[in-house]
Jmol script that loads the backbone (N, CA, C; Angstrom):
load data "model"
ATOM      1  N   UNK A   1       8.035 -48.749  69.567  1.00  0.00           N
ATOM      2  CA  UNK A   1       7.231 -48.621  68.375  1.00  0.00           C
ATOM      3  C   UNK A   1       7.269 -47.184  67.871  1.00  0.00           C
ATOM      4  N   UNK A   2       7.602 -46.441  68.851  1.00  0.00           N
ATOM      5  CA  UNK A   2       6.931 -44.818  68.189  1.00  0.00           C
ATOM      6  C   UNK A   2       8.644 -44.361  67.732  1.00  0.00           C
ATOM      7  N   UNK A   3       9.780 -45.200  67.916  1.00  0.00           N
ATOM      8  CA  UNK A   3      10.835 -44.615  67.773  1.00  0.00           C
ATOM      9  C   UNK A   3      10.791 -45.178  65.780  1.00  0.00           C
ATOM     10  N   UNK A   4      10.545 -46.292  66.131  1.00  0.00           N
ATOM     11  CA  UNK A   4      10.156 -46.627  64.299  1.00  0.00           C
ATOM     12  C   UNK A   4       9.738 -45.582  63.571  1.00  0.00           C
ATOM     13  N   UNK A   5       8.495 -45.217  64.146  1.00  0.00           N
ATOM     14  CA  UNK A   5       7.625 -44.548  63.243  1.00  0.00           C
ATOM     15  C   UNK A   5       8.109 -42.914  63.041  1.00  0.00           C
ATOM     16  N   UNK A   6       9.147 -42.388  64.540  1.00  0.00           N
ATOM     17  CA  UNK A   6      10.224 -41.387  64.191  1.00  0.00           C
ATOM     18  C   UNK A   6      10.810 -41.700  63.042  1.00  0.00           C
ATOM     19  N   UNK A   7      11.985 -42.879  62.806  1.00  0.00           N
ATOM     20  CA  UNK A   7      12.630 -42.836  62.141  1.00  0.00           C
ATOM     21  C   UNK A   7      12.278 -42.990  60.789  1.00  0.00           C
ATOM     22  N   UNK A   8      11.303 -43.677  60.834  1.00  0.00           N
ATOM     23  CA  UNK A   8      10.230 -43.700  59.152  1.00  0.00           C
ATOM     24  C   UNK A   8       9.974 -42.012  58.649  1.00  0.00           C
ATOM     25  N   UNK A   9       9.648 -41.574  59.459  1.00  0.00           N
ATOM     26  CA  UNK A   9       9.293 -40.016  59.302  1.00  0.00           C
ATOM     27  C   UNK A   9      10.574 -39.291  58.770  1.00  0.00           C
ATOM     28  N   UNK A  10      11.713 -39.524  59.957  1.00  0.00           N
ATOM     29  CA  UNK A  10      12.729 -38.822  59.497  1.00  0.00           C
ATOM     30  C   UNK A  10      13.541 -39.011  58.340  1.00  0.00           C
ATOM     31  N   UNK A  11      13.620 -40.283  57.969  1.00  0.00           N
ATOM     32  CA  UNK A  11      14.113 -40.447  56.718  1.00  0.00           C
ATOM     33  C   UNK A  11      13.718 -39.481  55.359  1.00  0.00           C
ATOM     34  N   UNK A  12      12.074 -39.505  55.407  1.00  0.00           N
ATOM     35  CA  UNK A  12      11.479 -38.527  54.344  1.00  0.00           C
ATOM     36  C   UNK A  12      11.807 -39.116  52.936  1.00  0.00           C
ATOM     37  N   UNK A  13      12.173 -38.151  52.341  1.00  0.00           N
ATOM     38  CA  UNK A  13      12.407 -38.352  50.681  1.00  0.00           C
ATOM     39  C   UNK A  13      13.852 -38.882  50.777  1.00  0.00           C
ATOM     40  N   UNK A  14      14.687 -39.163  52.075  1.00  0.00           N
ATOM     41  CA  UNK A  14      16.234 -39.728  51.043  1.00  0.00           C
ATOM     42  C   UNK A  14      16.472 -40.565  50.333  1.00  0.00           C
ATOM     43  N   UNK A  15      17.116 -40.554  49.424  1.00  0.00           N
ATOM     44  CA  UNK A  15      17.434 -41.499  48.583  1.00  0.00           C
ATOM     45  C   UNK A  15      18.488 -42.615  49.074  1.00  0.00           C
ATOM     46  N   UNK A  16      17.305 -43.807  49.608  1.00  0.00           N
ATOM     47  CA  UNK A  16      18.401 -44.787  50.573  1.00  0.00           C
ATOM     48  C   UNK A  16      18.306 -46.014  49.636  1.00  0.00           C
ATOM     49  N   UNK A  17      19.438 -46.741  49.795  1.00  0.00           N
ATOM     50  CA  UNK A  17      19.208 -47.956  48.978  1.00  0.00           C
ATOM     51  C   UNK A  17      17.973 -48.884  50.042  1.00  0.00           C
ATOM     52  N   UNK A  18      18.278 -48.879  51.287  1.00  0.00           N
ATOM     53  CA  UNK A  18      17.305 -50.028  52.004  1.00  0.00           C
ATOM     54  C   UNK A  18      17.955 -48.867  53.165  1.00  0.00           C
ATOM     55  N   UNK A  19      17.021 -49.557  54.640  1.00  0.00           N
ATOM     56  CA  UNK A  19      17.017 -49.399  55.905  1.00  0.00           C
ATOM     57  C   UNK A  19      17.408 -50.431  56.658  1.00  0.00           C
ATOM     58  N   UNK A  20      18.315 -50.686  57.669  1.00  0.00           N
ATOM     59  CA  UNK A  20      18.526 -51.829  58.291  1.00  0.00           C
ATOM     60  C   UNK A  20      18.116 -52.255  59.881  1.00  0.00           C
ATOM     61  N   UNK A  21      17.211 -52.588  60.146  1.00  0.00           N
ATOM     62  CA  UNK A  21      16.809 -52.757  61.120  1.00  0.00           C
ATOM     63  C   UNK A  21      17.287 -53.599  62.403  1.00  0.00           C
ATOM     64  N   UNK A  22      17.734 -53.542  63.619  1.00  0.00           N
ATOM     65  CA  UNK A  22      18.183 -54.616  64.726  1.00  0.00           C
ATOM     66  C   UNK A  22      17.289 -55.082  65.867  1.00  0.00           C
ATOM     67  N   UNK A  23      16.668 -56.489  65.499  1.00  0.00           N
ATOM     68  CA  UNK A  23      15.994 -57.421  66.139  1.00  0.00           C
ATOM     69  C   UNK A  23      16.303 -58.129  66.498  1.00  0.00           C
ATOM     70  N   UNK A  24      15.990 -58.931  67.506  1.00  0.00           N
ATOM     71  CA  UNK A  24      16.091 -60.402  68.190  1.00  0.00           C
ATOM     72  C   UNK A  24      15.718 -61.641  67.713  1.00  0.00           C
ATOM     73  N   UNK A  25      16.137 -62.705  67.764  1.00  0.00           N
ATOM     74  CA  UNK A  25      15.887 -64.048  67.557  1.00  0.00           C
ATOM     75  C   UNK A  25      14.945 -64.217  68.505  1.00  0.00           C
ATOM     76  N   UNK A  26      14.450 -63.060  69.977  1.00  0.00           N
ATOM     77  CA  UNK A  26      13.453 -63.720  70.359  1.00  0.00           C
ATOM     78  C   UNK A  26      11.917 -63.576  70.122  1.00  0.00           C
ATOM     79  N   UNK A  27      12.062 -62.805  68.339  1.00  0.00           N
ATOM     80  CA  UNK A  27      10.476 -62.448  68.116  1.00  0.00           C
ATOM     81  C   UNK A  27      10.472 -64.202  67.240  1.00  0.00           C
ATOM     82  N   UNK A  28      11.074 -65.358  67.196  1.00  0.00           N
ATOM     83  CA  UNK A  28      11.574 -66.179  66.636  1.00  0.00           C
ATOM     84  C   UNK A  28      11.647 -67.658  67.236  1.00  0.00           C
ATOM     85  N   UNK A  29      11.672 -67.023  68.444  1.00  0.00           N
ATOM     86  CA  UNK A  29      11.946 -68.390  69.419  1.00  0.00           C
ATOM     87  C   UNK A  29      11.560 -67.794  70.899  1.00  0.00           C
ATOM     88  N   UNK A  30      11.066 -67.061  71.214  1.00  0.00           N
ATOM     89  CA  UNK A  30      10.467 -66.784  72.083  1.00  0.00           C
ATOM     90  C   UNK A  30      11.690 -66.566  73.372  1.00  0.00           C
ATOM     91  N   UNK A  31      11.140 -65.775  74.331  1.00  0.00           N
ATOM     92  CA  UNK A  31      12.024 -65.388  75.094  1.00  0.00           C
ATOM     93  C   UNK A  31      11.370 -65.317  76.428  1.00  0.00           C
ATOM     94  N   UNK A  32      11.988 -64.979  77.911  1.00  0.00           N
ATOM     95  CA  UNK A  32      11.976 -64.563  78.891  1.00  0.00           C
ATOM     96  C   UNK A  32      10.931 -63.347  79.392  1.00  0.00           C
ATOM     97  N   UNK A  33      11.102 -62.243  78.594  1.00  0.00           N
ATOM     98  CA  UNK A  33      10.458 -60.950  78.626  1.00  0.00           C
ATOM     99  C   UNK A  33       9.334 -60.807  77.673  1.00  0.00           C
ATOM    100  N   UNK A  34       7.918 -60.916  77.619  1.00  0.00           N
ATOM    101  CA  UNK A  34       7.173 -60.639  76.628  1.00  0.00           C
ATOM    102  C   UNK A  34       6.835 -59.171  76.088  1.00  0.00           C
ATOM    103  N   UNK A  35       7.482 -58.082  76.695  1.00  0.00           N
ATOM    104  CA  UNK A  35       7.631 -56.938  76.151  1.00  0.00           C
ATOM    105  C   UNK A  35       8.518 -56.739  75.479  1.00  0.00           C
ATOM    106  N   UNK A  36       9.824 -57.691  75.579  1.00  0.00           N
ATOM    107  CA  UNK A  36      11.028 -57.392  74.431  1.00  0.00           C
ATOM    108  C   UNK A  36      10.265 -58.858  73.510  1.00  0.00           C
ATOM    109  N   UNK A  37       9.960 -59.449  73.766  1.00  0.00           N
ATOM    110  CA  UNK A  37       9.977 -60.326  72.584  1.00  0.00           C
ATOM    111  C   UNK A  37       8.835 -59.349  71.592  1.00  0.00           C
ATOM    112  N   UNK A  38       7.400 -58.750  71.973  1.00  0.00           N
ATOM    113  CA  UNK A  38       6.790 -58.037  71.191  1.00  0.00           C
ATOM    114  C   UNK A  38       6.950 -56.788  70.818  1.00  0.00           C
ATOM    115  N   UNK A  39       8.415 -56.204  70.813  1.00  0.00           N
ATOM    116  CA  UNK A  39       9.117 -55.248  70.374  1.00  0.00           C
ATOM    117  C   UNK A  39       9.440 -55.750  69.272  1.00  0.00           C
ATOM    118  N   UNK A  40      10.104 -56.899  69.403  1.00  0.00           N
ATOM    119  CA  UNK A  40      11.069 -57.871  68.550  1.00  0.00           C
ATOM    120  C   UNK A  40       9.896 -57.720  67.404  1.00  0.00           C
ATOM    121  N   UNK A  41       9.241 -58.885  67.752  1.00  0.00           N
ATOM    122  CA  UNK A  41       7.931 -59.114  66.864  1.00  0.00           C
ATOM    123  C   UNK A  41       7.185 -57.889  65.789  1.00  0.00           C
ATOM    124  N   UNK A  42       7.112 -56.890  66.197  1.00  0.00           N
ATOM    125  CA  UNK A  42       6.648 -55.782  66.371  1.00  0.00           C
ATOM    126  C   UNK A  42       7.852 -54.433  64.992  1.00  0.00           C
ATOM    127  N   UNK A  43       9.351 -55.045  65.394  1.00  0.00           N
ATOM    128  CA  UNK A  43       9.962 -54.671  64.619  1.00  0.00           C
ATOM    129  C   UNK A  43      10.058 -55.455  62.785  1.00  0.00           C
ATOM    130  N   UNK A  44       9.653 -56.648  63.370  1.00  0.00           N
ATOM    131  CA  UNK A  44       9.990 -57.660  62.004  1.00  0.00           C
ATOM    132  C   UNK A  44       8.854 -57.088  61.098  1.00  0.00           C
ATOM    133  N   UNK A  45       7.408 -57.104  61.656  1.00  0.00           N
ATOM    134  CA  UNK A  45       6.326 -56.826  60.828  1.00  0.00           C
ATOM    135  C   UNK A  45       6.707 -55.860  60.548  1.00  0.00           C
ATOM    136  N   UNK A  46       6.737 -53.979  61.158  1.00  0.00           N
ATOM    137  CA  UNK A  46       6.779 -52.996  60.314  1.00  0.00           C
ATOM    138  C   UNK A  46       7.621 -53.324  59.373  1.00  0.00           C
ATOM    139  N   UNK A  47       8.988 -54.248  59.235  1.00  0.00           N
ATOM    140  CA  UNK A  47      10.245 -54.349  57.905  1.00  0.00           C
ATOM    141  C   UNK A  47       9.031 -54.396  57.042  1.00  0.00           C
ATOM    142  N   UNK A  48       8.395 -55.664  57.283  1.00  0.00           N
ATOM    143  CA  UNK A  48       7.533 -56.808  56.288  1.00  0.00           C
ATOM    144  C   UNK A  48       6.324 -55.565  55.950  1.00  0.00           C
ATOM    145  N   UNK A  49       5.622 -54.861  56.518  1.00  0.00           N
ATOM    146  CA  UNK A  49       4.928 -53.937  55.986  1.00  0.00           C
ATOM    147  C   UNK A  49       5.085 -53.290  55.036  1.00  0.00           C
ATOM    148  N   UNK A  50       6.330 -52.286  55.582  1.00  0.00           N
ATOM    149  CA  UNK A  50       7.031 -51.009  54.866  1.00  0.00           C
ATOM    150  C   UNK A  50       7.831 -51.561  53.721  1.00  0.00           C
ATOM    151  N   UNK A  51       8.017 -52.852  53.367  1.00  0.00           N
ATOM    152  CA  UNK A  51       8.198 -53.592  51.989  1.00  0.00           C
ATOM    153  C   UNK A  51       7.466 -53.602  50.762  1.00  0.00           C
ATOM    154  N   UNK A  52       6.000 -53.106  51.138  1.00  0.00           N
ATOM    155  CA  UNK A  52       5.099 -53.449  50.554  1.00  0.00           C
ATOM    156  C   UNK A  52       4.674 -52.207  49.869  1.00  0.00           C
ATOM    157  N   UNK A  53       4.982 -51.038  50.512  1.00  0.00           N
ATOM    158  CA  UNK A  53       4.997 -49.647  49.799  1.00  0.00           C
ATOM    159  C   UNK A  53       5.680 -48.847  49.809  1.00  0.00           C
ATOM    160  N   UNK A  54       7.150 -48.806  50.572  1.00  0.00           N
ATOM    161  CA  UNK A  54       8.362 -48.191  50.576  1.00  0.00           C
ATOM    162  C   UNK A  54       9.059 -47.968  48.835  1.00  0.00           C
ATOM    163  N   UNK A  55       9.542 -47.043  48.536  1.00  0.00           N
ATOM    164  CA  UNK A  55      10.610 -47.086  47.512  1.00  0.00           C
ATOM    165  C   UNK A  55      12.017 -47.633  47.723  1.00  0.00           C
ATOM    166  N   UNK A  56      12.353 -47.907  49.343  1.00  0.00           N
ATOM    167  CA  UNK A  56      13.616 -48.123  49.458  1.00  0.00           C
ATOM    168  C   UNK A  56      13.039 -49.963  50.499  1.00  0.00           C
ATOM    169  N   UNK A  57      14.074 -50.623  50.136  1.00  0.00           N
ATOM    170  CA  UNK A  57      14.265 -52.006  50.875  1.00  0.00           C
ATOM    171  C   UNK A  57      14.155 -51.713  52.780  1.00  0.00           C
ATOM    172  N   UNK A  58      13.318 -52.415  53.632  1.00  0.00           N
ATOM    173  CA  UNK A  58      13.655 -52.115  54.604  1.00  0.00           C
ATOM    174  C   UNK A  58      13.964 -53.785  55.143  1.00  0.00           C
ATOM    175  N   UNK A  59      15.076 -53.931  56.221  1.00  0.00           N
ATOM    176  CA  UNK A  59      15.536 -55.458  56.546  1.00  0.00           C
ATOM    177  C   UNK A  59      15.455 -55.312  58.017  1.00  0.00           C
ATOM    178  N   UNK A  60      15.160 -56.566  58.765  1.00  0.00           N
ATOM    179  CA  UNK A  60      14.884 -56.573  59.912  1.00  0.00           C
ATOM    180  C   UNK A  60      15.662 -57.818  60.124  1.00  0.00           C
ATOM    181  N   UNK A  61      16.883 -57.513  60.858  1.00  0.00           N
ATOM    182  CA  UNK A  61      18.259 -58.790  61.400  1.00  0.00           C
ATOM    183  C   UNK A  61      17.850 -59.077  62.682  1.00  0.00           C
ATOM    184  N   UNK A  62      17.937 -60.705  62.583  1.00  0.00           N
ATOM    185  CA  UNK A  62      17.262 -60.482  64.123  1.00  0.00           C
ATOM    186  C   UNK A  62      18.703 -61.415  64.584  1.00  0.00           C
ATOM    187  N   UNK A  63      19.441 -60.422  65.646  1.00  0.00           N
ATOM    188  CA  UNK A  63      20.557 -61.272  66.158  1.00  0.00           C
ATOM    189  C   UNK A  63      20.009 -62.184  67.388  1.00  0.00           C
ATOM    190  N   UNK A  64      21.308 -62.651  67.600  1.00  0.00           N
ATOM    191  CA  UNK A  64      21.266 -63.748  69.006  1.00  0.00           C
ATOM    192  C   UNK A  64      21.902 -62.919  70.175  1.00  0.00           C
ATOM    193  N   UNK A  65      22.214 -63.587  71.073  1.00  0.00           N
ATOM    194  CA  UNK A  65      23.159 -62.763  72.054  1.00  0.00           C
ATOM    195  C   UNK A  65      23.886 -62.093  71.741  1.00  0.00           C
ATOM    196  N   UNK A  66      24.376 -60.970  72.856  1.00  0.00           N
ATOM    197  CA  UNK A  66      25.137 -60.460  72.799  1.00  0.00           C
ATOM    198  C   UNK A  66      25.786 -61.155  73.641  1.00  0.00           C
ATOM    199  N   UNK A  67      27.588 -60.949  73.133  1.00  0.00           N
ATOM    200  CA  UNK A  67      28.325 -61.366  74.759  1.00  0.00           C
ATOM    201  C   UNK A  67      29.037 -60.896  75.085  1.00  0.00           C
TER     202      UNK A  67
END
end "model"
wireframe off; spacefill off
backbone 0.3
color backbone group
């Protein structure tokens, strides 16, 4: 969570078209680990927040496995 709120910070004034964020399918379908799934979770809302008063688009992809 606090690495978000780094990178929210660090961005500052640039002029970005959007931010792209990398999440899990398991804030989605639930998973094994409930500390990565409420990371997961945790990442989707700040997108969905920082949508709401950002100047720039922020997106939160939530992949599947890796293999």
């Amino acid at each position: 969570m606090q690495g978000l709120y780094a990178l929210e910070e660090s961005l500052g004034d640039m002029p970005l078209d959007f931010c792209m964020l990398l999440s899990s399918t398991v804030s989605v379908l639930g998973g094994n680990s409930p500390s990565y799934t409420a990371a997961s979770l945790f990442m989707d809302a700040f997108a969905c927040d920082r949508n709401r008063s950002s100047r720039f688009h922020w997106l939160s992809t939530n992949w599947d496995r890796w293999l």
